[in-house]
MIDOSE-1310 file (N, C-alpha, C; in nm, 2 decimals, decimal comma, always signed):
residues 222
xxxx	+0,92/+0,14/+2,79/+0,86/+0,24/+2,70/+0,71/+0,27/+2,74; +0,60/+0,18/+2,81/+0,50/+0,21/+2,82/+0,48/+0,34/+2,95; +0,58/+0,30/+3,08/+0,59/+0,36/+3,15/+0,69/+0,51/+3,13; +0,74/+0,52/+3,00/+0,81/+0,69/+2,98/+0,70/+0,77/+2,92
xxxx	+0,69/+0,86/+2,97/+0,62/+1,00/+2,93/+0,68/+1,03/+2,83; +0,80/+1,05/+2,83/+0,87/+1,11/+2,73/+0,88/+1,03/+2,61; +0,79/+0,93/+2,56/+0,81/+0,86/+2,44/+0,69/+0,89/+2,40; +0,66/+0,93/+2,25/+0,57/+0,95/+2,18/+0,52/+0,86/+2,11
xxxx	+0,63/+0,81/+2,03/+0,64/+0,78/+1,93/+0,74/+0,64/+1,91; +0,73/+0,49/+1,87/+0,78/+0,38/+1,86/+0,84/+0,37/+1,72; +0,94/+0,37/+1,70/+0,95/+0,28/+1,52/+1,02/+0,17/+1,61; +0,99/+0,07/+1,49/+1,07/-0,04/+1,49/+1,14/-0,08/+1,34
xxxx	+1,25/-0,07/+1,36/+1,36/-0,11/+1,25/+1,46/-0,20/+1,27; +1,53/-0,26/+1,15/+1,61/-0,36/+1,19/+1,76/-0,29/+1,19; +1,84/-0,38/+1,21/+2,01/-0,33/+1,22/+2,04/-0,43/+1,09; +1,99/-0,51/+1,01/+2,05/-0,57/+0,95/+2,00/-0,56/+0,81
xxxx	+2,05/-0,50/+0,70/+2,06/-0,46/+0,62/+1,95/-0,57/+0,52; +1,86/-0,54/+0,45/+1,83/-0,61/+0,39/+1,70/-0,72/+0,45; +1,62/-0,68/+0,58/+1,58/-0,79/+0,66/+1,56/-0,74/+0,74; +1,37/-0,69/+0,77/+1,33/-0,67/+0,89/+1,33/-0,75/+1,04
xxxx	+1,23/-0,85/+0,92/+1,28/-0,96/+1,08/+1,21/-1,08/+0,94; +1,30/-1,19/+0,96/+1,27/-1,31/+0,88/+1,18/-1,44/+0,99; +1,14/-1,37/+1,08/+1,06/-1,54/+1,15/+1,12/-1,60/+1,24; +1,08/-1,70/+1,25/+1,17/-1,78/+1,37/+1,28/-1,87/+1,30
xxxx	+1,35/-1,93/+1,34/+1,47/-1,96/+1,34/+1,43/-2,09/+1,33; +1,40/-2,17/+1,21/+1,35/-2,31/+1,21/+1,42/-2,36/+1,22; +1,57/-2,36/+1,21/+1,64/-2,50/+1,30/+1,64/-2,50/+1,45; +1,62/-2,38/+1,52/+1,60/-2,38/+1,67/+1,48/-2,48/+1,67
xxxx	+1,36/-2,43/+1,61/+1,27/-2,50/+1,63/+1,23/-2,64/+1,59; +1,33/-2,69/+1,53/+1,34/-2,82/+1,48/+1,36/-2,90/+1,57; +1,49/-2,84/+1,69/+1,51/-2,89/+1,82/+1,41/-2,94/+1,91; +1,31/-2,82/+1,92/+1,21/-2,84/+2,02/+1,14/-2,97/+2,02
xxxx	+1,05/-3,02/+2,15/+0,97/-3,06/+2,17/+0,86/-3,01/+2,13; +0,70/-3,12/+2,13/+0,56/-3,05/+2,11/+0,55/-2,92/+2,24; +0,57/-2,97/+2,37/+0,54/-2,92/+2,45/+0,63/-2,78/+2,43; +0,77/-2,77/+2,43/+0,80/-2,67/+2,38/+0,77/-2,54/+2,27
xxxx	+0,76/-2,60/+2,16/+0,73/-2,54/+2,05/+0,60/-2,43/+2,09; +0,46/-2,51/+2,17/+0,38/-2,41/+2,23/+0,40/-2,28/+2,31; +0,47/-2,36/+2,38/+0,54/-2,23/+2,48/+0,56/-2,18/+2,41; +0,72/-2,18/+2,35/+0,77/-2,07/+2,26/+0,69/-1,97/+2,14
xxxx	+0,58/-2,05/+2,14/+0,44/-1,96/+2,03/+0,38/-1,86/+2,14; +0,34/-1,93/+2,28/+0,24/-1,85/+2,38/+0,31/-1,73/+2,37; +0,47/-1,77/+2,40/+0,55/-1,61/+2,47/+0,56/-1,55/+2,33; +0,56/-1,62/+2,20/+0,56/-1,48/+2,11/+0,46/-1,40/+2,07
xxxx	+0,31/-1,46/+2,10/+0,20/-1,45/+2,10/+0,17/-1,30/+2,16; +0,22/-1,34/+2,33/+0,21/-1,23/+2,46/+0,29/-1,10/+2,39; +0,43/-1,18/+2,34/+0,51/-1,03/+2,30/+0,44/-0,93/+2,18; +0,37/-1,02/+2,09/+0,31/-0,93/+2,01/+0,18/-0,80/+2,09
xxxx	+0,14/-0,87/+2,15/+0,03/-0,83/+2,25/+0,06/-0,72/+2,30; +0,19/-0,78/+2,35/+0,25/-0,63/+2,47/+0,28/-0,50/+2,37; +0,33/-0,57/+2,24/+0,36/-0,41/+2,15/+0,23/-0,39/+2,07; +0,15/-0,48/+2,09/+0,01/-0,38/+2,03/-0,06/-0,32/+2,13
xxxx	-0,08/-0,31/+2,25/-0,08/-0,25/+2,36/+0,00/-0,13/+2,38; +0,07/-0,08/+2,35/+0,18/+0,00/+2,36/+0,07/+0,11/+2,39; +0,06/+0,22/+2,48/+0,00/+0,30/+2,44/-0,02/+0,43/+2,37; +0,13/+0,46/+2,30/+0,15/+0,53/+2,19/+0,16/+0,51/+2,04
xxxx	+0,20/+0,58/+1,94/+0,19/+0,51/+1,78/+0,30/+0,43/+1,76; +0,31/+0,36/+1,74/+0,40/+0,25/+1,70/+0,37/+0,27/+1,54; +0,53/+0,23/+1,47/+0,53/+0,21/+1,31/+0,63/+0,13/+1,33; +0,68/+0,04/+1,23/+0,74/-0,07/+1,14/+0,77/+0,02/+1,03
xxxx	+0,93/+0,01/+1,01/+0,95/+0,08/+0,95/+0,99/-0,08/+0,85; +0,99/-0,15/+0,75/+1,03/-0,24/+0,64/+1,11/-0,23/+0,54; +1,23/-0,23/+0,58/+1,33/-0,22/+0,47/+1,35/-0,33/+0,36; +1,31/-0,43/+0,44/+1,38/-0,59/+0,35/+1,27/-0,69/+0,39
xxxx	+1,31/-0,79/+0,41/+1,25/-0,92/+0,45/+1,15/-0,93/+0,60; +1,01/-0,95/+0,59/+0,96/-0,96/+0,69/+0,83/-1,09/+0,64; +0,90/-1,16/+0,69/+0,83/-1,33/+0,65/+0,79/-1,37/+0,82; +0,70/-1,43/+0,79/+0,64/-1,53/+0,89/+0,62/-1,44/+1,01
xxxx	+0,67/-1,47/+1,11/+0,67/-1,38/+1,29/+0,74/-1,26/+1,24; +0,82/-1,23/+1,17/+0,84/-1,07/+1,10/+0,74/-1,02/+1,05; +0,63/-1,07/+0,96/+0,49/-0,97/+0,93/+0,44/-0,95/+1,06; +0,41/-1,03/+1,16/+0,32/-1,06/+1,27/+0,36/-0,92/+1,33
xxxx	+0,51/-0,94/+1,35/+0,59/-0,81/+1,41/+0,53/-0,68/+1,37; +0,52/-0,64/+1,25/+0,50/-0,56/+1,15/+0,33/-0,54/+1,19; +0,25/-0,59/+1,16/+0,14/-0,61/+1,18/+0,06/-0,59/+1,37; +0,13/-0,58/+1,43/+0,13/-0,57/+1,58/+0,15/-0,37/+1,60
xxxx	+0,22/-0,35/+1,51/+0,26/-0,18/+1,52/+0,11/-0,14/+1,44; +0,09/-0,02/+1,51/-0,02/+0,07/+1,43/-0,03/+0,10/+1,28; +0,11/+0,12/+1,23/+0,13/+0,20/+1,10/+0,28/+0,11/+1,07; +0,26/+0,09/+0,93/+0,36/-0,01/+0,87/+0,43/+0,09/+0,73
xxxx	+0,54/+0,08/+0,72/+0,61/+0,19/+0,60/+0,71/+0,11/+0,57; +0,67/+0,03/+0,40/+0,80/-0,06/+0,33/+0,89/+0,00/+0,25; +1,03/-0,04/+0,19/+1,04/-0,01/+0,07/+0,97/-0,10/-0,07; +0,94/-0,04/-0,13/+0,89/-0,05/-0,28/+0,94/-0,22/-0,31
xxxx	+1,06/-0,24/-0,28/+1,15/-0,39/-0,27/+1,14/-0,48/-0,18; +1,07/-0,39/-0,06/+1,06/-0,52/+0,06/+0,96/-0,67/+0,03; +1,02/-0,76/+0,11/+0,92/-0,85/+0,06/+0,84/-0,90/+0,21; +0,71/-0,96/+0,22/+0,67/-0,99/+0,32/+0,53/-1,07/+0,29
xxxx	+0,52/-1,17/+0,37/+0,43/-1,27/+0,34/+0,41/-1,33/+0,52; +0,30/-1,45/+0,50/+0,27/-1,49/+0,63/+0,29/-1,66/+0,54; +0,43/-1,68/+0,56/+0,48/-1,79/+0,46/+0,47/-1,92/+0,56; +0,38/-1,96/+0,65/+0,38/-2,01/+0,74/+0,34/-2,18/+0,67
xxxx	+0,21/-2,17/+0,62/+0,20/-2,27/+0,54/+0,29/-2,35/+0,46; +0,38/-2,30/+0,43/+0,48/-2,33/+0,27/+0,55/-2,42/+0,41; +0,56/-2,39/+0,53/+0,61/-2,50/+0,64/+0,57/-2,59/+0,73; +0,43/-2,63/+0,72/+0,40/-2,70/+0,76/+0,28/-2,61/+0,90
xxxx	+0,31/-2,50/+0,86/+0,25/-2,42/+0,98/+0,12/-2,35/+0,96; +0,10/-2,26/+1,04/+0,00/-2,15/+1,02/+0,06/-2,04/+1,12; +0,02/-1,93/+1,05/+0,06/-1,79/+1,17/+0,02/-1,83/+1,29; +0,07/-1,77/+1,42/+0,03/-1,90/+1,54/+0,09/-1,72/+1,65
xxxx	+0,15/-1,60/+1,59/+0,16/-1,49/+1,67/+0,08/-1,37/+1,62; -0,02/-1,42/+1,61/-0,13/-1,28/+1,56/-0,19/-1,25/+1,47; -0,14/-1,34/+1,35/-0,14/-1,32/+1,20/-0,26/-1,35/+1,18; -0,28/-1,45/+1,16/-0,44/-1,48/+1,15/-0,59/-1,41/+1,21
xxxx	-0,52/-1,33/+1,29/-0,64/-1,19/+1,38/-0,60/-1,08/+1,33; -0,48/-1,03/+1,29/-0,43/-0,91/+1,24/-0,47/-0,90/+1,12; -0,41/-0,98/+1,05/-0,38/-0,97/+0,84/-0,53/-0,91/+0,81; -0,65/-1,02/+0,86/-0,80/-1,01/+0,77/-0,84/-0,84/+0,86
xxxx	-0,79/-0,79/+0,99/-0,82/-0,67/+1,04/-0,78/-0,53/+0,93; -0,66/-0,57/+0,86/-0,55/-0,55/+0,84/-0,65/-0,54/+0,65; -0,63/-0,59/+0,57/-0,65/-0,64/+0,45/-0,81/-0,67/+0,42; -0,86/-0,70/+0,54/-1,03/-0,80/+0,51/-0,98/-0,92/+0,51
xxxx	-1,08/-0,98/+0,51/-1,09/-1,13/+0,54/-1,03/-1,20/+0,41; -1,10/-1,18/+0,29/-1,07/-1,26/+0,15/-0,89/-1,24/+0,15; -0,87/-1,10/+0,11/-0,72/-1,13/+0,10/-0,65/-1,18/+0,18; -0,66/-1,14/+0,34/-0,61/-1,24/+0,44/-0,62/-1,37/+0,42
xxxx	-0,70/-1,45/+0,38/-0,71/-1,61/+0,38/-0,63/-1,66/+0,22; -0,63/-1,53/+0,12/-0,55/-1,56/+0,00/-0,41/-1,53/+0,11; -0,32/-1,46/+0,15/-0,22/-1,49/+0,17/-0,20/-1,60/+0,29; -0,26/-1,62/+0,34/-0,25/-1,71/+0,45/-0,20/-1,84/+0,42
xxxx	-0,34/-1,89/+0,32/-0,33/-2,03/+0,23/-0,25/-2,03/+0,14; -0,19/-1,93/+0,03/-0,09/-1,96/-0,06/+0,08/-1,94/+0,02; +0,03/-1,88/+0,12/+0,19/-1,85/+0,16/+0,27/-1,79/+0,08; +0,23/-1,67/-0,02/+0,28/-1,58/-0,12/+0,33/-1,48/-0,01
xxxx	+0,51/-1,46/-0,14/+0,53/-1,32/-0,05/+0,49/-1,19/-0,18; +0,47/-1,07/-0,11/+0,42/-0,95/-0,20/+0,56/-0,85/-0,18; +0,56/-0,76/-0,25/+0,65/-0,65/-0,23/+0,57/-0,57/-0,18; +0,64/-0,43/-0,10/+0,64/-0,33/-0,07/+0,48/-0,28/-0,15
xxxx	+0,48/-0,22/-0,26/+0,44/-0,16/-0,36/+0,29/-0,29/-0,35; +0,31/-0,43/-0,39/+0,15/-0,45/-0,39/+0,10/-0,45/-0,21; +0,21/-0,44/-0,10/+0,16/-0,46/+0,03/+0,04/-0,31/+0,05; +0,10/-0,20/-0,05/+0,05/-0,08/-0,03/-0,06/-0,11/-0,11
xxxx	-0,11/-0,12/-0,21/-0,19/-0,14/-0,31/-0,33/-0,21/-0,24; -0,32/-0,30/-0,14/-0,38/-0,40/-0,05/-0,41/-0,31/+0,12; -0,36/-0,21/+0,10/-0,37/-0,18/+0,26/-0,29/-0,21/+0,38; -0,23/-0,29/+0,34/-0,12/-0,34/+0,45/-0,02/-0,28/+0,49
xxxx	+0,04/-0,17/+0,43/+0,11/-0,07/+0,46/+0,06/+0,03/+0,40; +0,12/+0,16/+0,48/+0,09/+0,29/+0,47/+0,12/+0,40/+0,36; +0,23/+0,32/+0,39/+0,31/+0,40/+0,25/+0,42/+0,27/+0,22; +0,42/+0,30/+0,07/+0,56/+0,22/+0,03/+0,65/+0,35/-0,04
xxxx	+0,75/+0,33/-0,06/+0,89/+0,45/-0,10/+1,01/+0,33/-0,17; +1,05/+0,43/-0,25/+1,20/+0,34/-0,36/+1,29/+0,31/-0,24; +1,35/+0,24/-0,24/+1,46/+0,23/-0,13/+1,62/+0,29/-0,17; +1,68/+0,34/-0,11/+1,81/+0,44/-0,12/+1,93/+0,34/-0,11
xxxx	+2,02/+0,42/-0,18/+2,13/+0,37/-0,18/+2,19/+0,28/-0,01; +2,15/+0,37/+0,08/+2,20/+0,33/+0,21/+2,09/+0,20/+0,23; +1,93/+0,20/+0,21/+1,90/+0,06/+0,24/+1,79/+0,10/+0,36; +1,74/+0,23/+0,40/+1,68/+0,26/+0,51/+1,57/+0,37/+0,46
xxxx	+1,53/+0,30/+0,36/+1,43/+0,44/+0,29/+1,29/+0,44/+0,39; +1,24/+0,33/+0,42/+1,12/+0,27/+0,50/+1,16/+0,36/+0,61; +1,29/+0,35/+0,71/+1,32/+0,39/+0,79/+1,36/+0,55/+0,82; +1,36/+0,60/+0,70/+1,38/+0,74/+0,69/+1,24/+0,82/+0,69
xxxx	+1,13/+0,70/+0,59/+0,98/+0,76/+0,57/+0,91/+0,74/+0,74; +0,92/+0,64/+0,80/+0,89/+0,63/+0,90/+0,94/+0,72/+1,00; +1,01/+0,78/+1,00/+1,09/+0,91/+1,11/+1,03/+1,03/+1,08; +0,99/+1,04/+0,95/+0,86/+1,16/+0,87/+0,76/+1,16/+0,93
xxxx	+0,71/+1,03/+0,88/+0,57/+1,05/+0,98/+0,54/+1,03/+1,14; +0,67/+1,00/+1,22/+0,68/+1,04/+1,37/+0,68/+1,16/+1,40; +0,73/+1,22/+1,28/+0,75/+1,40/+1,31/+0,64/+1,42/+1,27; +0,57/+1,38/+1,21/+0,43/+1,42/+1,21/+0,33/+1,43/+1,30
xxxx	+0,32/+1,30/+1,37/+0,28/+1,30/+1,53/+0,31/+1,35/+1,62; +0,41/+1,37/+1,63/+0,48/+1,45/+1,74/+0,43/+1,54/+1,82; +0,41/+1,64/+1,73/+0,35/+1,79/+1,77/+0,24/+1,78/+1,81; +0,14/+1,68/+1,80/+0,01/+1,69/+1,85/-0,01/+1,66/+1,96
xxxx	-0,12/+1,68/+2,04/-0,11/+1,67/+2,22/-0,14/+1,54/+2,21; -0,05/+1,48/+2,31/+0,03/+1,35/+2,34/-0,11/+1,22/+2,41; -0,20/+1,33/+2,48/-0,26/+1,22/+2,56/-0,36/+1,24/+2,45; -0,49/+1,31/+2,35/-0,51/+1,33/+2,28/-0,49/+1,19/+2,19
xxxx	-0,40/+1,18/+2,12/-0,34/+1,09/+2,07/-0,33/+0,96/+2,12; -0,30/+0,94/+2,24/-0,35/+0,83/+2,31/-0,46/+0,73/+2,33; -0,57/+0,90/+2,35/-0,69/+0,86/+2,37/-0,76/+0,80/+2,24; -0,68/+0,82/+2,10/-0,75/+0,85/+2,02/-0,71/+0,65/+1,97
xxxx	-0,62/+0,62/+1,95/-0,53/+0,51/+2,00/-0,65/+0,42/+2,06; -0,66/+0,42/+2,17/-0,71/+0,32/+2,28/-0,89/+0,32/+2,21; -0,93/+0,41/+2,17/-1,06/+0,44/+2,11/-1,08/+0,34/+1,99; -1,01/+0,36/+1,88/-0,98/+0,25/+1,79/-0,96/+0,15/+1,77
xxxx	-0,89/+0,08/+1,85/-0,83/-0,03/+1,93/-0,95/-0,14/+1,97; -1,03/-0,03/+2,06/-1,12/-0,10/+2,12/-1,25/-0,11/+2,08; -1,26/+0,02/+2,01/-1,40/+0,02/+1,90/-1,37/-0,11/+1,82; -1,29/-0,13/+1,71/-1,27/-0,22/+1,65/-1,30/-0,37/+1,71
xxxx	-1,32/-0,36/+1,79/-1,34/-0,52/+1,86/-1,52/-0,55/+1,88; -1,60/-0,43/+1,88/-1,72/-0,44/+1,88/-1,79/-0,38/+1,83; -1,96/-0,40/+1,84/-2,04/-0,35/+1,74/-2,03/-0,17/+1,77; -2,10/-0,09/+1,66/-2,07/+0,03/+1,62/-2,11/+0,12/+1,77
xxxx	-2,25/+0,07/+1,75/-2,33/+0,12/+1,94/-2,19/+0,13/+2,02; -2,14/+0,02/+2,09/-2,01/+0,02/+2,19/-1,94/+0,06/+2,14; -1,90/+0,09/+2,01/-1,75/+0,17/+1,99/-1,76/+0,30/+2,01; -1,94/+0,38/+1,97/-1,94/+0,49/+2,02/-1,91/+0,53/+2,15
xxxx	-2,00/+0,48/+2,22/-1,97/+0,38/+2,38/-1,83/+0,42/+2,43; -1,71/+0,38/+2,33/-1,56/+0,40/+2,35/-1,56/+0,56/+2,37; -1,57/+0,57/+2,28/-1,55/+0,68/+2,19/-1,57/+0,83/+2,28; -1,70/+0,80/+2,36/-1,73/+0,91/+2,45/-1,65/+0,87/+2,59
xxxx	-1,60/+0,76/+2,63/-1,48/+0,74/+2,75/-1,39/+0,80/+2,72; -1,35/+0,76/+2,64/-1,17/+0,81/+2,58/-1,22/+0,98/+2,61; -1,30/+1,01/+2,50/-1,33/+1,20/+2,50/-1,33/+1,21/+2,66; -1,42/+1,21/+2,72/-1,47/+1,20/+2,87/-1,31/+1,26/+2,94
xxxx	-1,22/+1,16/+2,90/-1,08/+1,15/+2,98/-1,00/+1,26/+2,94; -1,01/+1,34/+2,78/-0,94/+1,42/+2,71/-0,97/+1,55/+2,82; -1,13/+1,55/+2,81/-1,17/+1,73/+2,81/-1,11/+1,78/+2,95; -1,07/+1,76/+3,06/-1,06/+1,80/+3,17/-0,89/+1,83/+3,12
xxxx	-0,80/+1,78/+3,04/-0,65/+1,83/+3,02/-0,64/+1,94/+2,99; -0,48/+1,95/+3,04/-0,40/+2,11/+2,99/-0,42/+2,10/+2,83; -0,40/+2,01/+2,75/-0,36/+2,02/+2,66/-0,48/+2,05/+2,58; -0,56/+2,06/+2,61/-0,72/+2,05/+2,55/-0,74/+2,21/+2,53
xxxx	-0,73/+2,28/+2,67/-0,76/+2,42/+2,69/-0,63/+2,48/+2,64; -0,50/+2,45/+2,62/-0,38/+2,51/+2,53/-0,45/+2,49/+2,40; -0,52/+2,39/+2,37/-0,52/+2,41/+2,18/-0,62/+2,45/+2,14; -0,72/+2,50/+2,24/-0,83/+2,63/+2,22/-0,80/+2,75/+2,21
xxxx	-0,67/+2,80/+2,34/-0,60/+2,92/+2,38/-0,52/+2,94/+2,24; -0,47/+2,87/+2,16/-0,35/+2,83/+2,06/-0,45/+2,87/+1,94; -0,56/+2,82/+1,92/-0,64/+2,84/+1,84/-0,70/+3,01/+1,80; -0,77/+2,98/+1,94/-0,80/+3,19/+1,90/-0,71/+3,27/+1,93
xxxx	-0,55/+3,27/+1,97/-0,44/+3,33/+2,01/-0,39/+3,32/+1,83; -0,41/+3,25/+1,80/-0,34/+3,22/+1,63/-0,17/+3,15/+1,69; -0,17/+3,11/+1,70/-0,08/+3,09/+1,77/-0,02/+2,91/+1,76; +0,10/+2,87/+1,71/+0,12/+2,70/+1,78/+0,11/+2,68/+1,90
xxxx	+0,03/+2,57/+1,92/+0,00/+2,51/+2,03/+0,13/+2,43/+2,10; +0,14/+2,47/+2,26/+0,25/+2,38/+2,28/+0,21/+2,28/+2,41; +0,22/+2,21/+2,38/+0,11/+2,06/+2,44/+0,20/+1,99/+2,49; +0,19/+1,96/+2,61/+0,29/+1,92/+2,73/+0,22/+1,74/+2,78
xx	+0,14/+1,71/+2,74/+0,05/+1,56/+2,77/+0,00/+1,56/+2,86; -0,02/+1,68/+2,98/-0,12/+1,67/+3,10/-0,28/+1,72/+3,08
């Protein structure tokens, strides 16, 4: 995916009705050794990484259940869209654990610090509807008879991205990303790299030409 041009746009959804992603699989992990159990955190750790790295928009689309390494999942995508009924928590504590794939750097990014350390420590799960209320998703929506409402609103706002110039978008992505990690000075700092990289594209001079032509712009990502 990072290597196709032709992808704009990421959702992530589940195939299973009722249940974005429920966590890891605690009897597998019951198996494990100490030495094991790490590993198996490192590489979920890295996998979150690799899809927050993505360099296009990523959304989570949440139809159902996204507990423990399923928020983490959720929380790794740019833009999160529940149903109104989904449930989702960082229920890690309630097992003896703590978020251990991102959760603990994402949620307080995500929410602020206070509420992140309230769900952290109670291991409360929220619905859809207070996840929106809190900032944690984007949108929440009623869920439909079929079970894919999240997943339908999420394909809405891909169409919404879509149309806009690709690298643009990218730049704007990577700008955010990395501002957020430092003080305001260096995010500006970003902020004029990222631009720096836009202004020399086709797609820059098409949505000027688009602009005083009156015209839609048709933006190709070079």
């Amino acid at each position: 995916l990072r290597s196709d041009e032709k992808v704009r746009v990421v959702v992530f959804k589940s195939e299973v009705k009722g249940v974005f992603c429920a966590g890891a699989d605690l009897k597998e992990r019951a198996k494990m050794n100490d030495e094991e159990v790490g590993h198996f955190v490192r590489r979920l750790r890295h996998l979150m990484d690799e899809i927050a790295a993505l360099p296009v928009p990523t959304i989570a689309a949440i139809d159902g259940y996204a507990l423990g390494g399923g928020l983490e999942l959720a929380l790794a995508c740019d833009l999160r869209v529940a149903a109104s009924s989904a449930k989702m928590g960082l229920i890690e504590t309630t097992r003896g654990l703590l978020p251990g794939a991102g959760g603990t750097q994402r949620l307080p990014r995500c929410v602020g610090i206070g509420l992140a350390k309230e769900l952290i420590f109670t291991g409360r799960q929220i619905d859809g509807q207070a996840a929106f209320s809190m900032g944690l998703v984007n949108h929440a929506v009623p869920q439909n008879s079929e079970g894919d409402a999240a997943y339908q609103r999420a394909l809405t706002l891909a169409e919404e991205i879509l149309p806009q110039a690709p690298f643009a978008v990218k730049m704007g992505k990577l700008a955010i990303n990395r501002g957020m990690e430092v003080d305001i000075a260096s995010g500006m700092a970003i902020e004029g790299m990222c631009y720096a990289q836009n202004i020399p594209t086709r797609d820059r001079q098409e949505g000027m030409a688009a602009f005083r032509e009156k015209r839609p712009p048709q933006f190709t990502g070079k």
